[in-house]
C-alpha positions as CSV (number, residue, x, y, z in Angstrom):
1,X,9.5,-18.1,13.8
2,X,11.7,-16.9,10.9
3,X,10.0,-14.2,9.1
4,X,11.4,-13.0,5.8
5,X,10.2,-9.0,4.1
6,X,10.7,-9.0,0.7
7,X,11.4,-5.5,-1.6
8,X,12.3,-4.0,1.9
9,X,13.1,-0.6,0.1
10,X,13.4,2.3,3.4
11,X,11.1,0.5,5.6
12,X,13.8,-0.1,8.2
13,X,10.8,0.2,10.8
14,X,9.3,-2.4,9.6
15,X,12.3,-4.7,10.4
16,X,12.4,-3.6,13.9
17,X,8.6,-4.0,14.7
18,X,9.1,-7.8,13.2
19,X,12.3,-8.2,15.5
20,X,10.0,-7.0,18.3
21,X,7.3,-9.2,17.4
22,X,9.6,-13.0,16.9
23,X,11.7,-12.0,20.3
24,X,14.7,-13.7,20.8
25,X,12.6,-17.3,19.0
26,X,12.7,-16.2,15.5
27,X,15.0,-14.2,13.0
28,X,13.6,-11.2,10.6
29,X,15.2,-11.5,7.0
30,X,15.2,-9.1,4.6
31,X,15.6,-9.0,0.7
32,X,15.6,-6.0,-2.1
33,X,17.0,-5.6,-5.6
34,X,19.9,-3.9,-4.2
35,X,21.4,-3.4,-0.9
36,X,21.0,0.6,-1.2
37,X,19.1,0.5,2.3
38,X,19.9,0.7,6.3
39,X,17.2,-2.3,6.4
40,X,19.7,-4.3,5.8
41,X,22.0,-3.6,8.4
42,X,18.8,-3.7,10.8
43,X,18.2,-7.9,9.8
44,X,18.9,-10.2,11.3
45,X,20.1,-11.8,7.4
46,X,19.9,-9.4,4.3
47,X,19.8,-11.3,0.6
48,X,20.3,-9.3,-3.2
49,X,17.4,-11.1,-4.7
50,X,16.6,-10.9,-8.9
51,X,14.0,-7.8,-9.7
52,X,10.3,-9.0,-9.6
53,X,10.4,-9.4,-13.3
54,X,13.2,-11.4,-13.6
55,X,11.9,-15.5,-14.5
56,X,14.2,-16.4,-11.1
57,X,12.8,-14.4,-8.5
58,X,10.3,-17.0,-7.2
59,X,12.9,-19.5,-7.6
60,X,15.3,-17.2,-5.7
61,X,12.9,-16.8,-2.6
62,X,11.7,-20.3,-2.6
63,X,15.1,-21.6,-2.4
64,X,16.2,-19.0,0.4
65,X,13.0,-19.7,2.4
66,X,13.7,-23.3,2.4
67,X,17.2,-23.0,3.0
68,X,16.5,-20.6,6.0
69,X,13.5,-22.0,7.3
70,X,11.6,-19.2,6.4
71,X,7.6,-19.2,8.3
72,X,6.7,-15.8,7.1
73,X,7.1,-14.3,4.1
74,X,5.0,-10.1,3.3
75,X,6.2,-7.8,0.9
76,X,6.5,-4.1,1.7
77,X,6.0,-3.1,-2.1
78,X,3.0,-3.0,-4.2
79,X,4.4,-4.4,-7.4
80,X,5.5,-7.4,-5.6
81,X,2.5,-8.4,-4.8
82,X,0.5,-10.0,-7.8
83,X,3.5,-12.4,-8.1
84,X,3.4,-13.1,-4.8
85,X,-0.1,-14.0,-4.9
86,X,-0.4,-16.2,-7.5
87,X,2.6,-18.1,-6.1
88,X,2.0,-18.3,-2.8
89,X,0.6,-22.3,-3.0
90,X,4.5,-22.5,-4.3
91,X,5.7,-21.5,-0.8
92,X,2.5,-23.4,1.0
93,X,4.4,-26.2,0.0
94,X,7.6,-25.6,1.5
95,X,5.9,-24.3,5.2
96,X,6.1,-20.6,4.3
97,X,3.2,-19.0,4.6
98,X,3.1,-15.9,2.5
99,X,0.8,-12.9,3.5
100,X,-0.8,-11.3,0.5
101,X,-4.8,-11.3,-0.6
102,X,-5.7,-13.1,-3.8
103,X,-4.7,-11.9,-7.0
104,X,-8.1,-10.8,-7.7
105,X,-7.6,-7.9,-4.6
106,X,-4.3,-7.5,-5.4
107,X,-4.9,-6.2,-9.3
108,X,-8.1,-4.0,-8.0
109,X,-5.7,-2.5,-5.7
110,X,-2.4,-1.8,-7.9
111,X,-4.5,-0.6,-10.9
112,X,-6.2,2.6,-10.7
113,X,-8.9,2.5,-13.0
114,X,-10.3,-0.9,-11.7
115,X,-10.1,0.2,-8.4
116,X,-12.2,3.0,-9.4
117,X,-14.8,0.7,-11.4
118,X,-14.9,-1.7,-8.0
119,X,-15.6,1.1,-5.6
120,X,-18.7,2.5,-8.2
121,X,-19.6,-0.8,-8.7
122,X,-19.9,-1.6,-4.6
123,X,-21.6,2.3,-3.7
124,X,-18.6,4.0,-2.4
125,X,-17.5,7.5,-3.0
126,X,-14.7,8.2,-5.0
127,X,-13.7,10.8,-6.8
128,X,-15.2,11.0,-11.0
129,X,-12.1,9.5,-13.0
130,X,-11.3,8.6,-17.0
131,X,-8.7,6.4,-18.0
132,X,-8.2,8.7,-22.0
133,X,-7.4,11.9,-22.7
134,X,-10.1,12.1,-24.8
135,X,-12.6,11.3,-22.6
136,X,-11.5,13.5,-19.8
137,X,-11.4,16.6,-22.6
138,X,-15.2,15.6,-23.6
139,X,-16.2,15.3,-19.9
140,X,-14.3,19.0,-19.6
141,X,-16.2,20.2,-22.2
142,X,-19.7,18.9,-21.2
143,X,-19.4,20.6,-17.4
144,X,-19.0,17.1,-15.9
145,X,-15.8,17.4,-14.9
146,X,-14.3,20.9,-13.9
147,X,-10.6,22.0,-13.0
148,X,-8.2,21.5,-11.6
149,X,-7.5,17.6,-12.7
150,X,-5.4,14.7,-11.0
151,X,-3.0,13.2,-13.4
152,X,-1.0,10.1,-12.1
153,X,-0.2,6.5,-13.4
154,X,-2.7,3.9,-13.5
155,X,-0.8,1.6,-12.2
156,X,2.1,2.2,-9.1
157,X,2.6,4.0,-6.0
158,X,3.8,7.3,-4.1
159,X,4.1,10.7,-5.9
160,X,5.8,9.1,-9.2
161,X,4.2,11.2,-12.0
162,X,1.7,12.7,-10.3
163,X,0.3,16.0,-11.2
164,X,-2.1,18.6,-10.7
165,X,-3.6,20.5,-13.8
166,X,-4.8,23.9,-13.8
167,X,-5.6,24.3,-17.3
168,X,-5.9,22.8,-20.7
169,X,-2.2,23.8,-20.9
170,X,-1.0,22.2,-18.6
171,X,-3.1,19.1,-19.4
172,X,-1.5,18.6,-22.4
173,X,1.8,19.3,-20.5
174,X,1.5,16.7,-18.1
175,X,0.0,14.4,-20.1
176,X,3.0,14.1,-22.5
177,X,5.5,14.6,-19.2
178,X,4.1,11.8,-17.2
179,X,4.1,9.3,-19.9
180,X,8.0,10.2,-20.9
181,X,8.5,9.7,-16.6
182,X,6.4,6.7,-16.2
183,X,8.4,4.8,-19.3
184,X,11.8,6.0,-17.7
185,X,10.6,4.2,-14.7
186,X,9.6,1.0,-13.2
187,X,6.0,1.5,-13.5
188,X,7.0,0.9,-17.4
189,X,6.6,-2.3,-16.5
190,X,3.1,-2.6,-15.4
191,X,1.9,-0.5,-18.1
192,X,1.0,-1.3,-22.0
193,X,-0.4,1.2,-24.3
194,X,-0.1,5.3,-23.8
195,X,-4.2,5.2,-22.9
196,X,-3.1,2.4,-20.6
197,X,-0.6,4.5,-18.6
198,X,-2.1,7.5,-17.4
199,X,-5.8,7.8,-15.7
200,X,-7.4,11.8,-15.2
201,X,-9.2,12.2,-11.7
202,X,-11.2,14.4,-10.0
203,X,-9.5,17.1,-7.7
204,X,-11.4,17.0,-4.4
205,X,-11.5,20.2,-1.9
206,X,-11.6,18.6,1.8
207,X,-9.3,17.1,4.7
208,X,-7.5,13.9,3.6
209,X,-7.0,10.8,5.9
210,X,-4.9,7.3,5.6
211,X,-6.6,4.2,7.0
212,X,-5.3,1.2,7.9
213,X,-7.6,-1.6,7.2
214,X,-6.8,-4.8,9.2
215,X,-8.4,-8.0,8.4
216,X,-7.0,-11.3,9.8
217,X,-5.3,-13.9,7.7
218,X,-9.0,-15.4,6.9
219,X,-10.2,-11.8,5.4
220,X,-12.5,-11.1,8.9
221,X,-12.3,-7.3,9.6
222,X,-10.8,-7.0,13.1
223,X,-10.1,-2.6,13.2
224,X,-10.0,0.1,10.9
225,X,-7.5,3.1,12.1
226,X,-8.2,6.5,10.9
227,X,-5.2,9.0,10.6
228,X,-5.4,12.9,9.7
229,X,-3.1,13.6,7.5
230,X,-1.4,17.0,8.6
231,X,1.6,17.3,6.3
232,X,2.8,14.7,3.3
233,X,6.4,14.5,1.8
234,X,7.0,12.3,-1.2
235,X,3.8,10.9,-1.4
236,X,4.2,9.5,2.4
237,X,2.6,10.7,5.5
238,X,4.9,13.4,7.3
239,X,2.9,14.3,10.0
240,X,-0.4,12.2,11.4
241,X,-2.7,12.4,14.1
242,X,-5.1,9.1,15.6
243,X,-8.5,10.5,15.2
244,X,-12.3,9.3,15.8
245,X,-13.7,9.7,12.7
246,X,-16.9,7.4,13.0
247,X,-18.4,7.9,9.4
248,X,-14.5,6.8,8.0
249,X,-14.4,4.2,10.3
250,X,-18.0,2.7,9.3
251,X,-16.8,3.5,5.4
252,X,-13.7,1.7,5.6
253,X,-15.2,-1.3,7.9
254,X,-17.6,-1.8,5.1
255,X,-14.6,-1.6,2.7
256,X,-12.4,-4.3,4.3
257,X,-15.6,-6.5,4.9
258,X,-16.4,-6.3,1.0
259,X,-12.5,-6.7,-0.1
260,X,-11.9,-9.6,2.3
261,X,-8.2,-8.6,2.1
262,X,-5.2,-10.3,4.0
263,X,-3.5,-8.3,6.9
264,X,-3.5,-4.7,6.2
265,X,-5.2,-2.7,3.4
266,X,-3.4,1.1,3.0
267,X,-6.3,3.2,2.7
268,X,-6.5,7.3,1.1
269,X,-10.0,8.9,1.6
270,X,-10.7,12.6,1.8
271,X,-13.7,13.7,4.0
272,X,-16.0,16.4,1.8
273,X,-19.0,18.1,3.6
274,X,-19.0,15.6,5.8
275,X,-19.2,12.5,3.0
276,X,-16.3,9.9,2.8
277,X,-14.8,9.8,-0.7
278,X,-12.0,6.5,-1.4
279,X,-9.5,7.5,-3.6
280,X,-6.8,4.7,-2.8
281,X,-6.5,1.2,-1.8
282,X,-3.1,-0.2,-1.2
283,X,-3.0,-4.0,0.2
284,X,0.1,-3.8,2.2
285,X,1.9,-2.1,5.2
286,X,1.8,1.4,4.3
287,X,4.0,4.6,4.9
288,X,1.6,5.7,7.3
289,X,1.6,2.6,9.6
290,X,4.1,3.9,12.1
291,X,1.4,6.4,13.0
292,X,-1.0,3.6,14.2
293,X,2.0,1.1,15.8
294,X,3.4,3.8,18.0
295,X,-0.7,4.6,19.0
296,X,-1.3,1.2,20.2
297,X,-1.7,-1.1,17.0
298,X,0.5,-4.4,16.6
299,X,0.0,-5.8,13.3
300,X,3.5,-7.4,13.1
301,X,2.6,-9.4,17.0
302,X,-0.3,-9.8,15.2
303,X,0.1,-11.6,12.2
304,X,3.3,-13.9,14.3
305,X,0.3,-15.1,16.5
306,X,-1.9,-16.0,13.8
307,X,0.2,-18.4,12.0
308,X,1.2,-19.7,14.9
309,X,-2.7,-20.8,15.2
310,X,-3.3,-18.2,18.4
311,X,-6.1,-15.8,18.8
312,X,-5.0,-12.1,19.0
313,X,-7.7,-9.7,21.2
314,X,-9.0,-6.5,20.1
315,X,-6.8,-4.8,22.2
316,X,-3.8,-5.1,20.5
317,X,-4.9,-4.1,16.9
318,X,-6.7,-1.0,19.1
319,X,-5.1,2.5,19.0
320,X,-5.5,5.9,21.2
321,X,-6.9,9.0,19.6
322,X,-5.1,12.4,19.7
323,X,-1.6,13.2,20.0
324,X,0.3,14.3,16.7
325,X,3.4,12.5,15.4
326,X,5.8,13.4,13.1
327,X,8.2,11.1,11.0
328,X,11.9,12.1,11.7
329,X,15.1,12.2,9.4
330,X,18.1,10.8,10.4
331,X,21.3,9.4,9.6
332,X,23.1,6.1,10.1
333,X,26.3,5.1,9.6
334,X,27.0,2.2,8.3
């Protein structure tokens, strides 16, 4: 069982959980834009593919799948996944089976604003957001919206131009400073107009949590593990702690049974006066997933087993509450 993890980025983890979970009957491959990463000395075969925009990247990957008789193929990076998704028949037809939701999931997920519309739409809390800044400067001026305001990009992920407004000030600031960082980067890609680039959120006041949401490979809900955040660095979970939250776990069951996602679903909720409020959905392996493998969880054994056609018990996708971890820093030589 060969599996292959596309835009690898710094998820060396990753690669070893995969290793664990193929044994000494299956290789782990790895792929990213450049080969700026210790994943790669980690692989068991590392490839330079074309960026996700380029016209030859599925071409690329189907031709390196076939050539190394490739079973599995996930990505570890959000922007990845929509052309994943609406190729995955592609790699169907050469026996790689390629784990990513529909397309439909997948765009609800990457894009901000419509993930906000689908969680109103379905009764969830989230917190009030406005994709103009127009809008958000009428809803200041009305009372229904007070400060201090989120500002991040509609579309991408971690702490790229994300901001916290105190003021008008620094509104208007931020505004014109994330726009300037979000065309310097690659969420330039994802994004059209200026209105289309930026959405204005709600700042809640209350703990925050990371869920993983794991569905099988049909989109049945199988677990739901709840994480308190303790500290963040980069837009990544730092420091975590396995918690029984039963009103998150409930919120988030719901959530996977609605979105009927593939795998894992990345989840960020706060908990305010005791109410769950969504503010995130991610449908991938997320930074805070080493929190739930080293409690228990075995998503990688997991998903190995399923395409092999086997049934995976409870247990293993189960975790153990309490105990803190902390992610650690250190260096490889390579």
């Amino acid at each position: 069982m060969n599996v292959l993890l596309t835009s690898v980025g710094r998820r060396a983890y990753m690669v070893k959980y995969f290793k664990e979970a193929v044994g000494e009957e299956g290789q782990v491959h790895v792929s990213n834009s450049d080969d700026k990463t210790v994943a790669f000395h980690y692989a068991d075969k590392s490839v330079i593919s074309p960026l996700i925009y380029d016209e030859n990247y599925i071409p690329f990957l189907l031709e390196y799948c076939k050539e190394n008789r490739i079973d599995i193929l996930l990505s570890l990076f959000d922007i990845d996944l929509p052309v994943l998704a609406r190729n995955k028949d592609k790699f169907a037809e050469i026996g790689t089976k390629v784990i990513v939701s529909d397309e439909k999931t997948v765009e609800i997920c990457n894009d901000k604003w419509k993930t906000y519309l689908f969680l109103k739409e379905h009764g969830f809390n989230t917190p009030k957001t406005y994709l103009t800044l127009q809008k958000t400067m009428l809803a200041l001026e009305t009372g229904e919206l007070k400060y201090p305001i989120v500002i991040k990009p509609r579309f991408g992920c971690g702490s790229i131009a994300l901001s916290v407004a105190e003021d008008e000030l620094a509104l208007l600031y931020y505004y014109s400073r994330n726009v300037r960082t979000i065309n310097k980067s690659y969420l330039k890609y994802e994004s059209g107009s200026v209105e289309d680039k930026i959405i204005y959120q709600e700042c809640l006041k209350g703990q925050e949590y990371g869920v993983d949401i794991i569905n099988d490979l049909n989109g049945n809900f199988r677990n739901s593990i709840v994480k308190k955040k303790i500290a963040m660095r980069a837009g990544e979970t730092d420091i975590a702690e396995i918690v029984d939250e039963r009103v998150l776990y409930e919120e988030t069951k719901r959530l996977g049974e609605r979105t009927k996602h593939i795998g894992n679903m990345d989840c960020d909720l706060f908990l305010v006066d005791g109410k769950p409020y969504i503010l995130e959905m991610n449908a991938r392996f997320g930074g805070g997933y080493p929190f739930s493998h080293m409690s228990g969880c075995n998503l990688p054994k997991a998903i190995v087993r399923w395409v092999k056609g086997e049934s995976v018990p409870s247990e293993a996708l189960s975790v153990k509450a309490g105990g803190v971890a902390y992610k650690e820093l250190f260096i490889t030589k390579v």
